[in-house]
N, C-alpha and C positions, 0 to 999 in steps of 0.2 A: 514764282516757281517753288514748289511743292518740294523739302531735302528727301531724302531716304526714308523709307517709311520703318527701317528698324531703328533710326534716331528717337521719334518718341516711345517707340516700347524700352528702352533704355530710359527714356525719363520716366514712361510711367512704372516700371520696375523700381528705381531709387527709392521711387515716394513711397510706394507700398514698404519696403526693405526698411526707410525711415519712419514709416508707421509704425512697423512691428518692434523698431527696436525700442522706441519711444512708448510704447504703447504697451509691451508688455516684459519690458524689460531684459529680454534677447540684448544679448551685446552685441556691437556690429562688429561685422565682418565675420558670424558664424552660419555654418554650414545651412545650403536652403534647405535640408530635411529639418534642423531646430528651428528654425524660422517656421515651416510650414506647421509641425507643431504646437509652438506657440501662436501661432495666426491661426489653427485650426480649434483651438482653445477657446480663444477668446471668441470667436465669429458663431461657433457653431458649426463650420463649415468641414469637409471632411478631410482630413489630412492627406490623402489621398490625389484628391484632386485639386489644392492648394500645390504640395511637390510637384504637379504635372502643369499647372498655370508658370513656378516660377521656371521649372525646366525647360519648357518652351519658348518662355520668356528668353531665358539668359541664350539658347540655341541662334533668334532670334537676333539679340542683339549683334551675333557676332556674325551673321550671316549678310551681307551685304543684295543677297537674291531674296530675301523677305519680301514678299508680295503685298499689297494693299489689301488684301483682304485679310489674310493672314494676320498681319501687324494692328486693324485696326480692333479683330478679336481678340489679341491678346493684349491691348490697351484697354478694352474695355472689362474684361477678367479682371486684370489689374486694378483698374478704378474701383472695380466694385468690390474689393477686397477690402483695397485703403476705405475706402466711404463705410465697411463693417467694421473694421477698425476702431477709426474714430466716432466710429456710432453714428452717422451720417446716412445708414441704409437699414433697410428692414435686414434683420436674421435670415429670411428666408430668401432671400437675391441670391442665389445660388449662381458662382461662375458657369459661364457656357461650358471650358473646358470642351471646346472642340478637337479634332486631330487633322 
């Protein structure tokens, strides 16, 4: 049986957040607009829609009615952040950033 579908977008938020801090020097536990800056830095990606990937994200987490569809779009944002990150994807993987 399948837990809550906003469990892994909380896990895959951490690893992205432990990408970024590791990654570019962000210290943890600062605000997601610096993070999404310095992830939006490094990736290429637009800072813009990095703050809207984790906003959703953390909304997510703490919502307990996150739907499977929902949750698994914003697992996958997520992955393909971390994966630009650590240089594991092409620059141009552009999150969905759906709504």
């Amino acid at each position: 049986r399948a837990g809550p579908p906003h469990a892994p977008v909380a896990t895959a938020r951490t690893r992205l957040l432990r990408a970024a801090t590791s990654t570019t020097g962000v210290p943890p536990g600062s605000s997601d607009h610096l993070i999404a800056r310095a992830v939006a830095a490094r990736t290429g990606a637009e800072v813009a829609e990095v703050e809207t990937v984790l906003a959703r994200s953390l909304d997510a987490t703490t919502d307990p009615s996150t739907n499977g569809k929902t949750a698994l779009e914003l697992i996958t944002d997520l992955q393909q952040l971390t994966a630009r990150l650590r240089g594991d994807a092409p620059r141009d993987a552009v999150p969905a950033v759906t709504s």
